[in-house]
N, C-alpha and C positions, 0 to 999 in steps of 0.2 A: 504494500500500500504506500501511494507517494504521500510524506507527511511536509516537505519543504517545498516552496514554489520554483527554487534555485536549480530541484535539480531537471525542470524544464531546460535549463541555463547548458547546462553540463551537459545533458544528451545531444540537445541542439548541436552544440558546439562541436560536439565529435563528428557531426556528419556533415555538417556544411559551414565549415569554419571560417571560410573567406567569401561566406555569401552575405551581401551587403544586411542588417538588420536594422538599423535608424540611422536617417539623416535627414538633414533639413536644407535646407538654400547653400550652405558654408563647406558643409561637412558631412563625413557618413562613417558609421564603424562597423567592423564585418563582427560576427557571434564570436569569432575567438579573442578580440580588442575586447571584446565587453567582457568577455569569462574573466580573462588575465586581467585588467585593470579593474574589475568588480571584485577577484581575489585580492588584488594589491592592495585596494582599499581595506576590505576587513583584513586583512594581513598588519594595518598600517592602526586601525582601533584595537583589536587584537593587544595591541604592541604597547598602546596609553590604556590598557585597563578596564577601557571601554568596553559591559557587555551588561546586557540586560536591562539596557534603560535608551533613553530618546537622544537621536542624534537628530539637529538640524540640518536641513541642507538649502543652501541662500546661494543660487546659481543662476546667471542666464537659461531660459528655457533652450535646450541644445539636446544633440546627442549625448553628451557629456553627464547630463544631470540624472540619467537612465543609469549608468555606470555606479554613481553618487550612491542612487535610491537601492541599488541589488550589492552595491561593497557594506552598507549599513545592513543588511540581511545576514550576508557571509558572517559579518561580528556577534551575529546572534542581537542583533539591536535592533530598533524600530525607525524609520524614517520620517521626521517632520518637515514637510515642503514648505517653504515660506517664497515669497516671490519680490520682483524688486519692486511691481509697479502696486504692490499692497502700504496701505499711506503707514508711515511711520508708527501713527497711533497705535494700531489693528497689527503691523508686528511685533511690538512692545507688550501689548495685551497677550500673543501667542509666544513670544518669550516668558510672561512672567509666569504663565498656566501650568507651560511645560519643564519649567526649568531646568533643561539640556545642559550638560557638560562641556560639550561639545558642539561644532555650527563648521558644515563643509561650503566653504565658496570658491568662487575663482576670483582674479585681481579686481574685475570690478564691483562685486558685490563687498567682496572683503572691506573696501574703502566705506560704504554702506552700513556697514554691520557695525563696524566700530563708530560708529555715533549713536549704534539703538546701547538699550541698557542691557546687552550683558555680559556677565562677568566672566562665563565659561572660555576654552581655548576655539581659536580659531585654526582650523588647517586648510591649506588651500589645495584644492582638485588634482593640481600641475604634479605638486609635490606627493603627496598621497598615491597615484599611479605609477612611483616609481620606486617603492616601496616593492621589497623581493616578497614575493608572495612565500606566507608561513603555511605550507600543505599539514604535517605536521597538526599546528593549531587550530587550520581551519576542521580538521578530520576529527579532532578534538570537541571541537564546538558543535560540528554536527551530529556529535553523538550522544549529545547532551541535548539537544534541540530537541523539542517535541512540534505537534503541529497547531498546538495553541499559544504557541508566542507569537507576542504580537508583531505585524510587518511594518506598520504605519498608522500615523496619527493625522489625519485629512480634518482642516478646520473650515466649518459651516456656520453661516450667519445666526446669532442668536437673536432672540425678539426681542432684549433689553440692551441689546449695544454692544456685547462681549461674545467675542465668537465662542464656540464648543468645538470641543475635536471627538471626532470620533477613531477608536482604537478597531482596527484590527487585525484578524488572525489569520497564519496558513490558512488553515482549513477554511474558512471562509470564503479566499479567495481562490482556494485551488477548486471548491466547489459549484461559486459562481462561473470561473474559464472556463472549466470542463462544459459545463452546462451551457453558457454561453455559445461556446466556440460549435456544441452539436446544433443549437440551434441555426446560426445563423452561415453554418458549413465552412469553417474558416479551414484553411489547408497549408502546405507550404507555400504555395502559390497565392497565395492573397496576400496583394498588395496596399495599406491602411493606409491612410488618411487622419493625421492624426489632428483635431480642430480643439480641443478642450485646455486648461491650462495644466500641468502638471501636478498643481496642490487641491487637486479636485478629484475625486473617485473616479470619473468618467472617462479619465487616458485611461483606465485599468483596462477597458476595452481594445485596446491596443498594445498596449507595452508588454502584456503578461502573455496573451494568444501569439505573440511576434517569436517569443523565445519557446512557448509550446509546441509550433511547429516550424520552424524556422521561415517564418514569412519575413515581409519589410516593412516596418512603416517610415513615412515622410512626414516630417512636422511641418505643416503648414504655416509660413510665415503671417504675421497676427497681419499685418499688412495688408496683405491682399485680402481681408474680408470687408476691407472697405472697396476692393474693387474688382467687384463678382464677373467679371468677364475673364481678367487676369486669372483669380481662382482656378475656374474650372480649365484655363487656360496650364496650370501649373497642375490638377488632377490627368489633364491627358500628359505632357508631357514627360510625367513618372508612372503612366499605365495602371494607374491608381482603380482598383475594382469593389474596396470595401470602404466606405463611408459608414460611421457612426457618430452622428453628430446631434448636436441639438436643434432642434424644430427653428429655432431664430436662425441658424446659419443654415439652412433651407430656404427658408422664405425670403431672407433678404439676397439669394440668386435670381429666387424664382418671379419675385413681386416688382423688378428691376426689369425685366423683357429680355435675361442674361441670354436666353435660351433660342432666342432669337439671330444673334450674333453667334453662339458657337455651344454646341452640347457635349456633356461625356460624352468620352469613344469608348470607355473601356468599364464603368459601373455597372456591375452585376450585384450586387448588394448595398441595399441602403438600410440602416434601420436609423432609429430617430426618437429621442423623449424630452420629456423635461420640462417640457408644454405640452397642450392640444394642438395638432398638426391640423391648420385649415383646412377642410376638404382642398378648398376653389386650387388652392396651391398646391396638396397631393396632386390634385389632376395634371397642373403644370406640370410637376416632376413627370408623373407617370406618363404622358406625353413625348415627355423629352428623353427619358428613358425608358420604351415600353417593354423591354426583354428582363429589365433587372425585378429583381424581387425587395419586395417594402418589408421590413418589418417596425410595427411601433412597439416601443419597450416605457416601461414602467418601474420604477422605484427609485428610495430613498440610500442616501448618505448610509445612515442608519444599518442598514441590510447588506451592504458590502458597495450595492451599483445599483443592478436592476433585478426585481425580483418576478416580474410580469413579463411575458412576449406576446405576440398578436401578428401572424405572419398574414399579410394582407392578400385574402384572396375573393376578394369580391370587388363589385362596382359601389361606390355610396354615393346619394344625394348630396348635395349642400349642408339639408338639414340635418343628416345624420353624424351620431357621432362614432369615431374609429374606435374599434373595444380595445381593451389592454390582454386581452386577452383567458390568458390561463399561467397560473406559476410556474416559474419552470421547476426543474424535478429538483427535491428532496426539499420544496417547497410548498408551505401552505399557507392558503389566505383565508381570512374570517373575516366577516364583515359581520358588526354587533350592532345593535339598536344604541339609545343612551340610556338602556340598562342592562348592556352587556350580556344582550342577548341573542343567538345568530336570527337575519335577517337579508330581505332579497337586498334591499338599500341598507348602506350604514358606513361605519366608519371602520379602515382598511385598518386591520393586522396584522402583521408576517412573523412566521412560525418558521423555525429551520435554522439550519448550521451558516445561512448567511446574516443572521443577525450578530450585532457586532457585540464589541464589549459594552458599549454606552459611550458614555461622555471625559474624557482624558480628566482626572484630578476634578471632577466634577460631581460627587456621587448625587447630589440633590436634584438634581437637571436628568440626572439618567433611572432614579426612581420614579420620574411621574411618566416617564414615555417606555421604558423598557421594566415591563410589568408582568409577573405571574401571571398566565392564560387562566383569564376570568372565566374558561371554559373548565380548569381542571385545578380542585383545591386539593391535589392530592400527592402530588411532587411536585418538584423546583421543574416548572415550564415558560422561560422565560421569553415572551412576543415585544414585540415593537409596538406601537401603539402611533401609526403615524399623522395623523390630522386630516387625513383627506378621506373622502366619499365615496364611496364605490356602490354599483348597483349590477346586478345581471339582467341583461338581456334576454329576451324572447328565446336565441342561442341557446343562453347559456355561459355567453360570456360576459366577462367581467368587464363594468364600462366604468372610467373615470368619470364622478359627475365634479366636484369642488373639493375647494379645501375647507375644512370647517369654519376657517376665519373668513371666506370668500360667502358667507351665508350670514345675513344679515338680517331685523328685521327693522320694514319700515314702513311708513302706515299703516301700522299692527299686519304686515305680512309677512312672512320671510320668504325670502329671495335669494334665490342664486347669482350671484353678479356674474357667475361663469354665464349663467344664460342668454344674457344680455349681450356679454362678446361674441361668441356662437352666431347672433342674429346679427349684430354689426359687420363682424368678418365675412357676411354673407351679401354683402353690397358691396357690387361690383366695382367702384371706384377707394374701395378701403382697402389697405394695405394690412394692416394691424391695429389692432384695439385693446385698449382696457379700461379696467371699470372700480372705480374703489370710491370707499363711503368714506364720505367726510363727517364725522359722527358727530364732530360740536356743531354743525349750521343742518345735521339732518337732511343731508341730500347725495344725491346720487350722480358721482362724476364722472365723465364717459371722455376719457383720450385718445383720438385717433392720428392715425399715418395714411394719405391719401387727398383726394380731389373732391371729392364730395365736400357741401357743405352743412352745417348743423342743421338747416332746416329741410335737407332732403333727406338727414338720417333721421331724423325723427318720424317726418313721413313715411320712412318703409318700416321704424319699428313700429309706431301705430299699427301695421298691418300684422304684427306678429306676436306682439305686447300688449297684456293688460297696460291700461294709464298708469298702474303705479308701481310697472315696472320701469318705467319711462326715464333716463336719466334729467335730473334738475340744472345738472351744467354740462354743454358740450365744449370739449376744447381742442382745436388742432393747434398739434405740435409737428415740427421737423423731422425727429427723429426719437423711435421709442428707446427711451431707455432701458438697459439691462444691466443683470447683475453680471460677474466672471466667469461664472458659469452656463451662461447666456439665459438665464430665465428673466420675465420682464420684472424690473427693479420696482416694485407698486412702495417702495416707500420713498425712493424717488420722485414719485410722483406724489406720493400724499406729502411731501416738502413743495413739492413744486404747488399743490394747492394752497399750503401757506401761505407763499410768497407771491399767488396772484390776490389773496384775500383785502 
């Protein structure tokens, strides 16, 4: 039974040593550069003592920083991503939570680092690589390893200001790839696309399937997502075939006429979460690529990635919404009433070896959402408890309806404000929408991206809306904001109602 994700690393490596495995615009490193300088690295922590606890790692996003995240494994250690363009505040806050011994950089972050507050050793990536790898020590450490240490520590926005990390394990994540990778048929020959930032769970879709069967991926320079032509101009150029991205960096190809100008040549696989994917926009993609296969995916931080898949094989309306699916295996979802009890509608659970540890140095935060299954008072069953809605379908499948906080009431009704972008995004000159309650003036505020004006969306939602689902302010903006992860930033925007008040 494989208990370390590493020795994906090690098999790889023996069979296709000099086949390229990550690179980006700069630079590229074959699996045997990654094995040897991944060893070098824990060879190099090994050496300071370093084991059993949090290394930072504060690097340019590169091929490099992959090497960083799998030498912190080798040590028997756990990886914390910190990034450069995260504001000073929010890495100070993720230094003081985790307090790391240690912080791996290269030359320019290092100048970075030594302004935030901490006190730990610095080593730099340059140096660290060249370090004689300790076989020895490493064969040592591995023998001692089990597959519940943890691999990494991934920080998510908290609701009061202070991010949370979440901790997890091998087994977690060897459970997720495996399962992953059957689903969406990854092979040696799939070539990734990698769109997400590195301190996020969502590259896990990439980085770990890359060394499972010796595929490639390409880091997508952040650049070109501002210039969706160029993009997809840089996915043929590297024969790019697996896309796993988030729903914003879909729409903003497809809502731009990219498709027009020039389409993949070589996408056979798309999947996509994070949001609700617009129909009007699926259809663009699927148009544009109609041989490739869609899948939408589902879950939380919390769960390792994605806990849900939904391989798209049907036609949908406008109005309908795309299901999430079914869990994938050695996974299970409950959906409970608000008294914890199963229900066709209700609030999503997940059960299974992808639920994480909780919340890093956090335990108050990680007992109200990672909770003994209210189904079973009779051992330690411990579920997730994630905030959003789910319902089944007609199917039988599982449909994302909201998040809890996205359920409001007002005029003594409660509302879905998901429901309300559904029917927005359904007008043909709108791009993007969202919807958030401004709760001290009691009214319903509706943000769009597009040509339509206020008084022509109101007029087709009259045609789909009760009056008091009806938004109280329409306002067009430029360009919707988003969080790093590409989800839409809604507290961004409940600032932005602030400061038009």
């Amino acid at each position: 039974m494989q208990t370390n994700v590493l020795e994906y690393l090690e098999k790889t490596a023996v069979h296709v040593p000099d086949k390229l495995a990550y690179a980006d615009d700069k630079t590229g490193i074959t699996f045997e550069e990654v094995l040897h300088d991944s060893q070098a690295i824990g060879s190099f922590l090994h050496g300071k003592g370093i084991c059993q606890e949090p290394v930072l790692v504060f690097m340019k996003k590169s091929p490099s920083i992959v090497e960083a995240f799998f030498g912190v494994v080798y040590a028997r250690d756990f990886y914390v991503p910190l990034d450069d363009e995260m504001p000073l505040y929010r890495l100070n806050l993720i230094i003081e939570n985790v307090k790391a011994r240690a912080v791996i950089c290269d030359e320019k972050t290092k100048k970075m680092m030594e302004k935030l507050d901490f006190q730990g050793e610095i080593f730099l990536y340059q140096e660290m690589i060249s370090c004689p790898v300790d076989r020895e020590a490493l064969e040592k450490i591995r023998e001692s390893a089990i597959d519940v240490d943890p691999i990494y520590v991934v920080f998510t926005s908290g609701s009061t200001g202070v991010p949370k990390g979440v901790a997890a394990c091998h087994r977690s994540v060897l459970d997720y790839v495996e399962n992953l990778s059957q689903v969406l048929g990854f092979s040696r020959d799939t070539v990734f696309a990698n769109q997400s930032p590195f301190y996020f769970d969502a590259c896990l879709k990439e980085l770990y399937p890359t060394i499972m069967f010796g595929a490639t991926t390409y880091i997508v320079p952040k650049s070109l997502f501002m210039f969706p032509v160029r993009l997809v101009e840089f996915l043929n150029q590297h024969k790019v075939n697996t896309i796993c991205w988030v729903v914003s960096a879909l729409t903003m190809i497809s809502s731009f006429g990219t498709f027009d100008m020039v389409k993949p040549e070589y996408l056979h696989t798309i999947a996509f979460g994070s949001e609700i994917f617009p129909i009007r926009q699926y259809q663009i993609w699927k148009e544009a690529v109609p041989k490739a296969e869609f899948f939408n995916l589902y879950g939380p931080t919390e769960a390792t990635g994605m806990s849900c898949y939904y391989k798209v094989d049907r036609e949908f309306s406008l109005e309908d919404s795309m299901p999430i699916g079914r869990p994938f295996k050695n996974t299970e979802i409950l959906l409970l009433d608000e008294n914890n009890r199963p229900a066709r509608e209700g609030e999503i659970l997940i059960r299974g070896t992808a639920v994480t540890f909780g919340y890093y140095n956090n335990n108050e935060k990680t007992q109200e959402v990672f909770i003994q299954n209210p189904l079973n008072p009779y051992y330690r069953d411990i579920v997730y408890r994630t905030g959003d809605i789910g319902a089944y379908n007609e199917r039988g499948e599982l449909i994302f309806v909201s998040r809890k906080d996205y359920q409001i009431k007002h005029m003594g009704h409660r509302i879905e404000l998901g429901e309300i972008e559904v029917h927005t995004n359904l007008i043909e000159s709108i791009k993007l929408s969202a919807c958030i309650y401004d709760k001290e003036n009691s009214k319903i505020v509706l943000f769009y991206v597009g040509e339509a004006t206020a008084a022509e969306i109101i007029g087709q939602l009259k045609e789909k809306l009760p009056r008091y689902m009806l938004p109280n302010r329409i306002e067009k903006i430029a360009k919707m904001p988003f969080t790093a992860n590409g989800k839409i930033n809604r507290l961004a925007l409940k600032e932005q109602i602030k400061e038009n008040e």
